[in-house]
C-alpha positions as CSV (number, residue, x, y, z in Angstrom):
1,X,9.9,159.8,112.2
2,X,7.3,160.8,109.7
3,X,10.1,162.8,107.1
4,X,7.6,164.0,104.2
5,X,3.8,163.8,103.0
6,X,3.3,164.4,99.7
7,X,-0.9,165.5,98.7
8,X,-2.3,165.4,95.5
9,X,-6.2,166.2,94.6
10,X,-7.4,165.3,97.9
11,X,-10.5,167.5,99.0
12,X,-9.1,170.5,98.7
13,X,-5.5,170.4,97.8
14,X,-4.7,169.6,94.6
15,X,-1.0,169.3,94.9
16,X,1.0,169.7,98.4
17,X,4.5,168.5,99.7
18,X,5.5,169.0,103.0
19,X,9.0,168.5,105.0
20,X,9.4,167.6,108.3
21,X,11.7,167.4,111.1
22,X,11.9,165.6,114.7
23,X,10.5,168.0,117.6
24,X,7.4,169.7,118.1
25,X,5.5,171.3,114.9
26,X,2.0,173.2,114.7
27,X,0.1,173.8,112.0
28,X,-2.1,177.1,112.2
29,X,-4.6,179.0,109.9
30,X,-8.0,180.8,109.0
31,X,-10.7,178.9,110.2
32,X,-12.2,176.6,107.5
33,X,-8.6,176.8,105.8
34,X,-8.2,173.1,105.5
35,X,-6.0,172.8,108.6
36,X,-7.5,169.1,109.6
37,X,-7.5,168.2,106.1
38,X,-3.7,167.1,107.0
39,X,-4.3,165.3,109.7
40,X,-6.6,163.5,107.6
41,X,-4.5,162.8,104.5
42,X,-1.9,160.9,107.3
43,X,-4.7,158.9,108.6
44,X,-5.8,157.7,104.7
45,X,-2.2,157.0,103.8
46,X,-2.4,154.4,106.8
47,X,-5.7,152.5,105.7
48,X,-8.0,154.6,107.5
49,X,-11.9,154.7,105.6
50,X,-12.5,156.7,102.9
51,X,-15.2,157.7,100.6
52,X,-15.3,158.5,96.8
53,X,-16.1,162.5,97.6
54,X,-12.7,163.3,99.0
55,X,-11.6,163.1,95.4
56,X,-11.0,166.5,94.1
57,X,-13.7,167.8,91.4
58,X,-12.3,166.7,88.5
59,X,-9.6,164.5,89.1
60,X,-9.2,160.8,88.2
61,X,-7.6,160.2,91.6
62,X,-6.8,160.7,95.1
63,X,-3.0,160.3,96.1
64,X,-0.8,160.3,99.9
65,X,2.6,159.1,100.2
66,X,4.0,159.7,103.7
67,X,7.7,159.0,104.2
68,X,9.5,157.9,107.4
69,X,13.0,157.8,108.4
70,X,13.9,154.0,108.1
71,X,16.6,154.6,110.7
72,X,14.3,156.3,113.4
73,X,11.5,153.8,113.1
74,X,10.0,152.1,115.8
75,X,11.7,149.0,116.4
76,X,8.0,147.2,116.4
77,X,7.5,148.3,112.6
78,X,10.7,147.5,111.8
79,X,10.2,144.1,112.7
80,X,6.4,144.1,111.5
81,X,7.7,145.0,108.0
82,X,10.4,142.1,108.3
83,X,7.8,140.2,109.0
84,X,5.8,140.7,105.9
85,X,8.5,140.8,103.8
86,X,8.1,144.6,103.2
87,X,11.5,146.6,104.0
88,X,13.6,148.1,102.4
89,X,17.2,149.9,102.1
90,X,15.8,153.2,102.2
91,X,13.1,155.5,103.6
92,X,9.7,153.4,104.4
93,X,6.7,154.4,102.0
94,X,3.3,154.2,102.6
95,X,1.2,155.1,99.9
96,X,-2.6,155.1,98.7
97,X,-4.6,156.1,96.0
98,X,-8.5,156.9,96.2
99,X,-10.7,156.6,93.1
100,X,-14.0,159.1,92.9
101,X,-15.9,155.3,93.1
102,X,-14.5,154.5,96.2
103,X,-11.9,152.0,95.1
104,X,-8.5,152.2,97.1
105,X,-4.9,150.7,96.6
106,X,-2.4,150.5,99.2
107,X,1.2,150.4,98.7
108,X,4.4,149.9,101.4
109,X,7.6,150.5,100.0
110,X,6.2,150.0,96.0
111,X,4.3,146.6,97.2
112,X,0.9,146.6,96.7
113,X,-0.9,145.9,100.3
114,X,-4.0,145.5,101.8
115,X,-6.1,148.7,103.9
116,X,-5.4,146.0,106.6
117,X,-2.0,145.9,106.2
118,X,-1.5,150.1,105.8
119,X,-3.8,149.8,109.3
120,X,-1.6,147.3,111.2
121,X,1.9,149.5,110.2
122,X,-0.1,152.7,110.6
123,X,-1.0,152.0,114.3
124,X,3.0,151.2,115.0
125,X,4.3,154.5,113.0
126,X,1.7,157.1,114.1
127,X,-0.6,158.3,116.9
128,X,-3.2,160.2,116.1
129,X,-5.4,162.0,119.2
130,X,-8.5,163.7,117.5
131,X,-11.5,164.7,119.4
132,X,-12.6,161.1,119.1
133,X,-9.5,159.8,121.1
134,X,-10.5,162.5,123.6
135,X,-14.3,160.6,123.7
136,X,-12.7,157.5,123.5
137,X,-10.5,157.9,127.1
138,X,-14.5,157.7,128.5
139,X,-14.6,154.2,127.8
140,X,-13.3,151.3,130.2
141,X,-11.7,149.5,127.0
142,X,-9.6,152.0,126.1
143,X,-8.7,153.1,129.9
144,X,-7.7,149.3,130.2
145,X,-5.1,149.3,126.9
146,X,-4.0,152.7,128.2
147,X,-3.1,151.3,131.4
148,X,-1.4,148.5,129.7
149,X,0.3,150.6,127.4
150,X,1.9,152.2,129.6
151,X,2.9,149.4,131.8
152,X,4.3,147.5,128.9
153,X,2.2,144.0,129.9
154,X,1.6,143.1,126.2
155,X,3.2,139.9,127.1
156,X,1.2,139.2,130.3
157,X,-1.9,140.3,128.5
158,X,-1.4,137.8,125.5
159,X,-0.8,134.9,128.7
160,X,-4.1,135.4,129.7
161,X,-5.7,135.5,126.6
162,X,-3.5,132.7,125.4
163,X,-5.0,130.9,128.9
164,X,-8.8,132.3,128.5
165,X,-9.1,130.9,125.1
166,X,-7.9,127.4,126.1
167,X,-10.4,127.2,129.1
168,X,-13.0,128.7,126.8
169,X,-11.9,125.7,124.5
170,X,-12.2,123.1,127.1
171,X,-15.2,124.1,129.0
172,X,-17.5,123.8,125.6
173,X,-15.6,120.4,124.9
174,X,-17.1,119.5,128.1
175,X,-20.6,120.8,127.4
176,X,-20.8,119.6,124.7
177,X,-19.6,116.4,125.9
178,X,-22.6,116.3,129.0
179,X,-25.3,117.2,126.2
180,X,-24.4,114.6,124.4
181,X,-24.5,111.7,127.3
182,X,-28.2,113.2,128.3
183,X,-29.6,111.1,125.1
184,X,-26.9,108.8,125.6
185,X,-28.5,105.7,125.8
186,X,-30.9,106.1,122.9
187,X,-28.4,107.3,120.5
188,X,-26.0,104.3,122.0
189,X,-29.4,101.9,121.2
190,X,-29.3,103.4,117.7
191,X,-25.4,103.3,116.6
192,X,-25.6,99.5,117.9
193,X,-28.7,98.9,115.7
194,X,-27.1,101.0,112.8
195,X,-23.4,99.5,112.8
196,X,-24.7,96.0,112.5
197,X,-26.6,96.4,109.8
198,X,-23.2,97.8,108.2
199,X,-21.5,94.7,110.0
200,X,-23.8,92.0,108.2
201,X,-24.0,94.0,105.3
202,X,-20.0,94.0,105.5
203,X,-19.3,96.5,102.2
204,X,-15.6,97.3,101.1
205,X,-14.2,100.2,100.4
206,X,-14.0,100.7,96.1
207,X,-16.4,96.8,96.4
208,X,-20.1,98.5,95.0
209,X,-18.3,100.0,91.9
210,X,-16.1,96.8,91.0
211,X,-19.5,94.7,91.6
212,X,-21.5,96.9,88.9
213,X,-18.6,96.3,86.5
214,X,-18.9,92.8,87.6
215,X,-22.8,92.4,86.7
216,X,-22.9,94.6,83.7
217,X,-19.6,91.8,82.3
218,X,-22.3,88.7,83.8
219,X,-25.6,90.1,82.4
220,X,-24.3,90.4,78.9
221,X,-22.1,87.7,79.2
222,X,-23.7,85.6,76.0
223,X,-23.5,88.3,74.1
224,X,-20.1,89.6,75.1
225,X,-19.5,86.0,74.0
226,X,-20.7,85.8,70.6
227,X,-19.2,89.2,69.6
228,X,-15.5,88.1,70.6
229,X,-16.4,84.8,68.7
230,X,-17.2,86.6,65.6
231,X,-13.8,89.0,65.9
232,X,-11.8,86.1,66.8
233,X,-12.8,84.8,63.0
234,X,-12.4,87.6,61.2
235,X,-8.8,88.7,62.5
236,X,-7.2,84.7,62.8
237,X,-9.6,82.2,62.3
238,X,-11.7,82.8,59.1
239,X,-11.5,79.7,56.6
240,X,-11.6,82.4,53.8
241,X,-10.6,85.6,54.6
242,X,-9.1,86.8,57.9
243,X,-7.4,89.8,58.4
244,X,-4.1,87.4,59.4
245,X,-4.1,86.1,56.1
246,X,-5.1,89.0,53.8
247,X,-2.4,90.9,55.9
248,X,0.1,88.5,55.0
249,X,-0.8,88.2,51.2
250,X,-0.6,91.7,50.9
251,X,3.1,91.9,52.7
252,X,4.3,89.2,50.3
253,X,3.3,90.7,47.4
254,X,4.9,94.0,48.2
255,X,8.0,92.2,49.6
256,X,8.8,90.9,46.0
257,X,7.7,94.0,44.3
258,X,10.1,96.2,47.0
259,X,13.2,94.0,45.0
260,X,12.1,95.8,42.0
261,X,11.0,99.0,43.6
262,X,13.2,99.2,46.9
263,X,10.9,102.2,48.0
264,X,7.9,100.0,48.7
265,X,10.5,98.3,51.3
266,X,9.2,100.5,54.3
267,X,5.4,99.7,53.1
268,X,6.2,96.1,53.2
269,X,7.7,96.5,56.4
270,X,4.8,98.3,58.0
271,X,2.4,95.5,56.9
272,X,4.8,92.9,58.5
273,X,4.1,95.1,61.8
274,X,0.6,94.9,61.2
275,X,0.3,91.3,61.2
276,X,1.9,90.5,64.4
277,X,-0.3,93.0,66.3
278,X,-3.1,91.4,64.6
279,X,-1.6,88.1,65.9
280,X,-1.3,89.3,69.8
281,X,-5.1,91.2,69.5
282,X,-6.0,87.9,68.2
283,X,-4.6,86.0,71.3
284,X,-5.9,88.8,73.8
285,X,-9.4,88.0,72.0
286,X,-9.1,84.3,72.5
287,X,-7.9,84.6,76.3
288,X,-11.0,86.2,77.5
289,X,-13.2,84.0,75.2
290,X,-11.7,81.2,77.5
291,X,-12.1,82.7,80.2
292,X,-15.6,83.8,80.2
293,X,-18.5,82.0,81.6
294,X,-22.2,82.2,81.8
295,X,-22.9,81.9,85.8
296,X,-26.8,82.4,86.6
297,X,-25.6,82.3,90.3
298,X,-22.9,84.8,90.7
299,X,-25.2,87.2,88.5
300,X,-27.9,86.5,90.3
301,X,-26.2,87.3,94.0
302,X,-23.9,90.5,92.5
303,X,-27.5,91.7,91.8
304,X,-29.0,91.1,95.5
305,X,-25.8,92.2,97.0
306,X,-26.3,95.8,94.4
307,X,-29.8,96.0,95.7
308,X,-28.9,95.5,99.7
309,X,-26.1,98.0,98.8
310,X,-28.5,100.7,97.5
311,X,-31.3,99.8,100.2
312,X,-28.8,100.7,103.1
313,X,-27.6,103.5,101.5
314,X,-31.1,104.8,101.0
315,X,-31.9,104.6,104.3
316,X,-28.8,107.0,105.3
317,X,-30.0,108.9,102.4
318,X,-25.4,108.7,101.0
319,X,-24.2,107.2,98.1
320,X,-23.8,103.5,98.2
321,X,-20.0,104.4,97.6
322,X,-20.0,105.9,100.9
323,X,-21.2,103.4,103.1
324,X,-18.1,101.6,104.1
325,X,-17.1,105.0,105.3
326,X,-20.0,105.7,107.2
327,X,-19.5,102.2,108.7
328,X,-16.3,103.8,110.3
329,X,-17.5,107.3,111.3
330,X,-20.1,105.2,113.0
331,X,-18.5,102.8,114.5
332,X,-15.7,105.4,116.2
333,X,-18.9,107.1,117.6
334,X,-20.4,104.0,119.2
335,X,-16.7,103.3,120.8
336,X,-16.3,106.8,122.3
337,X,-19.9,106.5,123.9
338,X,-18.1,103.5,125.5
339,X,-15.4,105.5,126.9
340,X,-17.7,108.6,128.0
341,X,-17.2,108.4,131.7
342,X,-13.5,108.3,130.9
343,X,-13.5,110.9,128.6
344,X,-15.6,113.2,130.7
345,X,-13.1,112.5,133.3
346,X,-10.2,113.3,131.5
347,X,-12.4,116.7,130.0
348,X,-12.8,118.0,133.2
349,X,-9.1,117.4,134.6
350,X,-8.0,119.5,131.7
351,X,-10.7,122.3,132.0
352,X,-9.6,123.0,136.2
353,X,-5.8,122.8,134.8
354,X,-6.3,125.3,132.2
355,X,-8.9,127.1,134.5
356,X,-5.6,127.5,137.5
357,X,-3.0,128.3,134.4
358,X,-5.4,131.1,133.8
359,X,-6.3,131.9,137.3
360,X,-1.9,132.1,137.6
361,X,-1.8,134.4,134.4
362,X,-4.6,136.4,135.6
363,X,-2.6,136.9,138.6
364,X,0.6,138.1,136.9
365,X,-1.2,140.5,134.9
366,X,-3.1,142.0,138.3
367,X,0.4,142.8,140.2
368,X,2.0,144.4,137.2
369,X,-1.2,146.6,136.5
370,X,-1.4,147.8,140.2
371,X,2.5,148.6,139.9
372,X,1.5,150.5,136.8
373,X,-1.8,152.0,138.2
374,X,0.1,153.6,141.1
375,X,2.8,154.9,138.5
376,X,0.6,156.1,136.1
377,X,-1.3,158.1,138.5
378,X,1.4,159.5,140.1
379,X,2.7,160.8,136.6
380,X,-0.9,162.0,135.2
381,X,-1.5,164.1,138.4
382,X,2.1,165.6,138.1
383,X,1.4,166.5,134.7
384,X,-2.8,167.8,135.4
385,X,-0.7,170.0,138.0
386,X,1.4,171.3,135.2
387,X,-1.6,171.6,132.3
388,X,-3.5,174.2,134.7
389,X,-5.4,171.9,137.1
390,X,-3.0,172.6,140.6
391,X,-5.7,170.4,142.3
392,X,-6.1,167.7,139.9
393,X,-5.5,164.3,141.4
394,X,-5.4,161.2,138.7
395,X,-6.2,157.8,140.2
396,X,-6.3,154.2,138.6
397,X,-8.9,152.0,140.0
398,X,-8.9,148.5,139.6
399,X,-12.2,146.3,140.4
400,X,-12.2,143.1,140.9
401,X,-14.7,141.2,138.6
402,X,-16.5,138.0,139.4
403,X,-13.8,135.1,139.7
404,X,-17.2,132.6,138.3
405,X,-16.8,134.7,135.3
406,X,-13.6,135.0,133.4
407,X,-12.4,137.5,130.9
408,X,-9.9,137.3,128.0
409,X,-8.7,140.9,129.6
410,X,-8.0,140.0,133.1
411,X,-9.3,139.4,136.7
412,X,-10.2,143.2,137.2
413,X,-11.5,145.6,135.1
414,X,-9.7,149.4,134.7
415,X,-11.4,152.5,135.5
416,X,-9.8,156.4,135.7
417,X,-10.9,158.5,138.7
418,X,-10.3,162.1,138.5
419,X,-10.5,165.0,140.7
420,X,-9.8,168.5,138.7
421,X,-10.4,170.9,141.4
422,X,-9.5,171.3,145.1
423,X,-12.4,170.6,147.2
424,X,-14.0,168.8,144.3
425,X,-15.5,164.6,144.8
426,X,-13.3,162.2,143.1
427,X,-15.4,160.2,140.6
428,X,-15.2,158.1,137.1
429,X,-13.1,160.5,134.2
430,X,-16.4,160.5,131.8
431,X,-18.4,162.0,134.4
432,X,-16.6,164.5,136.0
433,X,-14.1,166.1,133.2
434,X,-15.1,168.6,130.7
435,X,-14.3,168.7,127.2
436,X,-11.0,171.1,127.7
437,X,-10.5,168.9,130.8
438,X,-10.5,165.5,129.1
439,X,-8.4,167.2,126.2
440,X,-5.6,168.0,128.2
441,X,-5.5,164.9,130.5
442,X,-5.8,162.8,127.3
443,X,-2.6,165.0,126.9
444,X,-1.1,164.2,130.1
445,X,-2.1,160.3,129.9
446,X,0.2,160.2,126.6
447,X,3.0,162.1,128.0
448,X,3.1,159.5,130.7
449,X,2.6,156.9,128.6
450,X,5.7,157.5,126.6
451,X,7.8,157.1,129.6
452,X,10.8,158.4,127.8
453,X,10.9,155.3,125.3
454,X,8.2,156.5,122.0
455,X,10.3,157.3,118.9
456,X,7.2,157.4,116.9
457,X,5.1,160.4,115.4
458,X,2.3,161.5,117.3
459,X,-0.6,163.4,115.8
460,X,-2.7,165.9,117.9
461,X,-6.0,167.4,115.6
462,X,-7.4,170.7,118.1
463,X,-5.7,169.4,121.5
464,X,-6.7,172.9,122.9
465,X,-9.8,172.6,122.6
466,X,-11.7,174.2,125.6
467,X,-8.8,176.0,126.9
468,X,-6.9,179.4,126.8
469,X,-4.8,182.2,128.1
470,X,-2.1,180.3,130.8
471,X,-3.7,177.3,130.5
472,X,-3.1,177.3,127.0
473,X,0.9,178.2,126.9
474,X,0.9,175.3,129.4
475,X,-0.4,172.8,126.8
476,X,2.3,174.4,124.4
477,X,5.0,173.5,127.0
478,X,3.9,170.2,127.1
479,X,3.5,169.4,123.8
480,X,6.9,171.1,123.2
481,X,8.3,168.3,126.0
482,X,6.5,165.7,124.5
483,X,8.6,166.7,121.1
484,X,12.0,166.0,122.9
485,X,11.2,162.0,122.5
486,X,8.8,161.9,119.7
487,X,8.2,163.5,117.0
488,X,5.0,165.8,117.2
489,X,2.5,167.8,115.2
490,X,0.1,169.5,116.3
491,X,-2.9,171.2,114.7
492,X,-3.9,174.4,116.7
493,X,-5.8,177.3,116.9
494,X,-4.1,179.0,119.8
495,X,-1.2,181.4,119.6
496,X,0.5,180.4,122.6
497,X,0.4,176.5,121.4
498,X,1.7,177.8,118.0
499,X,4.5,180.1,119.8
500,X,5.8,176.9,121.5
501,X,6.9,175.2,117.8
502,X,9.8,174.0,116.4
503,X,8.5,174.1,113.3
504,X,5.4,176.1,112.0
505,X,3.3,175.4,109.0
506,X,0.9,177.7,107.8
507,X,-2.8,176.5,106.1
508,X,-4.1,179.1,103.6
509,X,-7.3,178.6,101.6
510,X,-7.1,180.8,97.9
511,X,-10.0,181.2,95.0
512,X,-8.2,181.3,91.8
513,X,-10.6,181.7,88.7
514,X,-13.6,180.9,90.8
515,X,-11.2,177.4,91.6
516,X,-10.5,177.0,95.3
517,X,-7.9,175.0,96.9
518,X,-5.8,174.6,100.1
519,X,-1.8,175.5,100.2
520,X,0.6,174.6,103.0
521,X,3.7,176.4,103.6
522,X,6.3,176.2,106.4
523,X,7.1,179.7,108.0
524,X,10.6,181.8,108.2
525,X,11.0,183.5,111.6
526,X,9.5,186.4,110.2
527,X,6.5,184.9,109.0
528,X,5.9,183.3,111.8
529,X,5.9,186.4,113.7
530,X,2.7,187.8,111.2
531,X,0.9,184.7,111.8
532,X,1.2,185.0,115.4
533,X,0.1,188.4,115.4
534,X,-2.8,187.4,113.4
535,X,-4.0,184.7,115.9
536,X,-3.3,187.2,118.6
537,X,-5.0,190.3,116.9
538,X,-7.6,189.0,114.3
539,X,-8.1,191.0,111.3
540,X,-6.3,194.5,112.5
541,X,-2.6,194.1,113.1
542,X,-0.6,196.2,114.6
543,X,2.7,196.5,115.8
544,X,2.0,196.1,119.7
545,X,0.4,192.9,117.9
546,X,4.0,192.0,116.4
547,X,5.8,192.8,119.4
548,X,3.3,190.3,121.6
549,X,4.3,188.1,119.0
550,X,7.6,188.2,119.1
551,X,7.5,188.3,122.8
552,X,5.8,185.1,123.1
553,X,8.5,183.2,120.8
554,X,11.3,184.6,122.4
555,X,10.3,183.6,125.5
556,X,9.7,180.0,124.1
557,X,13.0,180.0,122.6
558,X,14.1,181.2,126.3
559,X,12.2,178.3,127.8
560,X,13.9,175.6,125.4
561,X,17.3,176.7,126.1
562,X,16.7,176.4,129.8
């Protein structure tokens, strides 16, 4: 249950607060006073788009807070927001700021969120039924997750899709598969030719870089020689001067001169140090002047075996590096062309078993909707008697579609047919209900689709649109029912809506210093009363006006304590 929205510098209102109960509250005023402006702020607080303008002249920034009762939420955000890590001990939050550029920030419960994420909680806290939803009931989409709204078949519904996307899957495996074998033969001809030329050519992984260290070691090999010669001499085996020997001069001298001056002792010590290292880099130098060779050969064949490398890899247009791992991909290729038949085989067993665990889900999901078609119908026509349409009959049609065909939605498509008065041809809901119509049996479709079980908040933006007098008061009454198991508000223009209440806020647009903005205030019983009589009477008020007024909420309260 939405508790609280708090506004600031959105549009109009620079600063608002509002308090909320459970039931059924309207929300009435002047025309042009800012009245949807509400309904709006909800639907921005839960990551609906926004542009830069709604910013209020002059301000830095945008802000909407709405606060719901944590222990009246619906059990599916409860567990969405467990989900993402997002609850919290106290009252849910869902916050957003809008910046003058555009730029938006989304918070749940102080956690800054994604517009998707304020979207996907939004859609589980709050309905909100505009003139768009009204439109919207025209479309066989949303006639279909009506339908299966209100037969609960989420579960069967994700079956088939679950099913539809695994013969999808399977049956482009498969085409994929018999596209491939129509070149078959050529491409087998070419893999053949291909993978023994990597056969003869037989290149390890991590071989062409340890063979270029090889050659560039061979080519240079004389020299490589003559250089460790000429270190070997200088560090150990120089008749005159090698380091060895200067080293070890140096250490004996400061050795005797440290028994005179004991702080030369660590100097003496670090020469001493020096000289065996010179002794082991000496040894190191004269291993691997033993153990090179000058080979003419082995240069000569590293070299052709660099150049076959680099011709082969040319020709595949990779890296030399890469070859050995092309041999693989290649070779895995060549084999499963070997095994096509059995493969295709197995392909196809697999796409008719995941074609009859469809066809099975598929089936499911057609016996719960036409349980829920002839329910929902039932229900919708009970409740078009009771919104002014005495001859109204609601039905829920259920074509078949082409079983050669599937669909990630079913085996049938969904479609409303409507009759709204006696004597009149049934026919498809966009076609034969008018704008008042459609409003109130978009009414009636979510008073049946509640079935008693909704503890969410349910927004209606000018549900009485196209209706009046008794007609009217009966949308009141039903709004007023809805209220008894979800919370409702209601933005109206009608007196006898606004007379049915709970709660009643009032939407008042004032000029201050040539500044104007949008208030929001809820309404004592007396106040209520004057803004009744307003609706009721227009700009001259008088007291018959009052006493209509009071009439009509008396009578309310009359009806709600029956």
């Amino acid at each position: 249950m939405l508790t609280s929205i708090r506004i600031r510098n959105l549009a109009v209102v620079a600063a608002a607060e509002l308090e909320f109960s459970g039931g059924f509250s309207v929300m009435t005023g002047e025309t042009g006073a800012g009245k949807s402006i509400l309904v709006d702020a909800l639907a921005l607080a839960l990551g609906a788009r926004a542009e830069g303008r709604l910013v209020r002249t002059g301000a830095e920034r945008a802000e909407v807070a709405a606060i719901f009762d944590r222990d009246s939420l619906p059990i599916e955000a409860q567990s969405w927001l467990a989900e993402q890590d997002l609850d919290a001990a106290e009252d849910c939050v869902v916050r957003r700021t809008l910046s003058p550029e555009g730029r938006s920030r989304g918070f749940i419960n102080g956690q800054p969120v994604t517009m998707q994420s304020l979207r996907e909680l939004g859609e589980k806290l709050v309905d909100i039924c505009g003139q768009q939803a009204y439109l919207g009931l025209r479309h066989p989409a949303a006639q279909r997750d009506l339908l299966d709204q209100f037969g609960g078949h989420q579960r069967d519904l994700d079956r088939v899709t679950a099913a539809f996307a695994a013969w999808r899957r399977d049956r482009a495996a498969l085409e994929t598969h018999d596209q491939a074998n129509r070149d078959r033969e050529q491409r087998m001809d070419l893999l053949s030719f291909q993978c023994q030329e990597l056969t003869g050519l037989a290149l390890q992984t991590g071989e062409y870089t340890q063979l270029e260290r090889e050659y560039r070691v061979l080519a240079a090999s004389q020299r490589i020689e003559a250089g460790l010669g000429e270190v070997l001499n200088g560090l150990y085996e120089g008749e005159s001067a090698s380091a060895q020997d200067l080293i070890a001069r140096c250490e004996q001298q400061l050795s005797a001169l440290a028994e005179t001056d004991p702080e030369l002792a660590p100097t003496a010590g670090i020469l001493r140090d020096a000289g065996v290292l010179v002794s082991e880099a000496a040894v190191a130098v004269r291993d691997r002047l033993n153990s090179l060779e000058h080979d003419p050969g082995r240069e000569e064949q590293v070299a052709q075996r660099l150049a076959d490398a680099r011709d082969l890899a040319r020709k595949h247009r990779i890296e030399p590096e890469e070859l050995p791992a092309l041999h693989d991909r290649l070779t895995a290729e060549l084999e499963n062309f070997s095994s096509s038949a059995e493969q295709r085989e197995q392909l196809a067993e697999q796409l008719a078993a995941n074609a009859a665990a469809l066809k099975a889900a598929a089936a499911k999901l057609s016996r719960a909707r036409k349980k829920a078609a002839a329910r929902l119908a039932k229900e919708v026509t009970a409740q078009m008697h009771d919104l002014g349409m005495p001859g109204g009959e609601f039905e829920v049609q259920l074509p078949v579609r082409d079983a050669t065909d599937p669909s990630p939605h079913g085996a049938e498509g969904v479609a409303f047919q409507v009759r709204t008065n006696p004597g009149q041809a049934q026919g498809p809901l966009a076609k034969v209900a008018s704008g008042g119509e459609l409003s109130r049996l978009s009414l009636a479709l979510q008073v049946a689709a509640i079935s008693g079980n909704r503890t969410g908040t349910l927004v209606f933006d000018e549900v009485d649109t196209g209706v009046g007098g008794r007609v009217a008061e009966l949308v009141g009454q039903q709004l007023r029912a809805l209220g008894q198991n979800a919370q409702v508000l209601c933005v109206t223009h009608l007196p006898q809506v606004a007379s049915q209440g709970n709660h009643h806020f009032l939407v008042s647009k004032r000029t201050v210093a040539g500044e104007t903005s949008t208030a929001v205030e809820a309404l004592s019983p007396a106040q209520r009363v004057e803004e009744l009589a307003r609706m009721l009477g227009g700009l001259k008020i008088t007291s018959r006006t009052r006493e209509h007024a009071e009439e009509m909420l008396t009578a309310a309260k009359v009806r709600k304590a029956s």
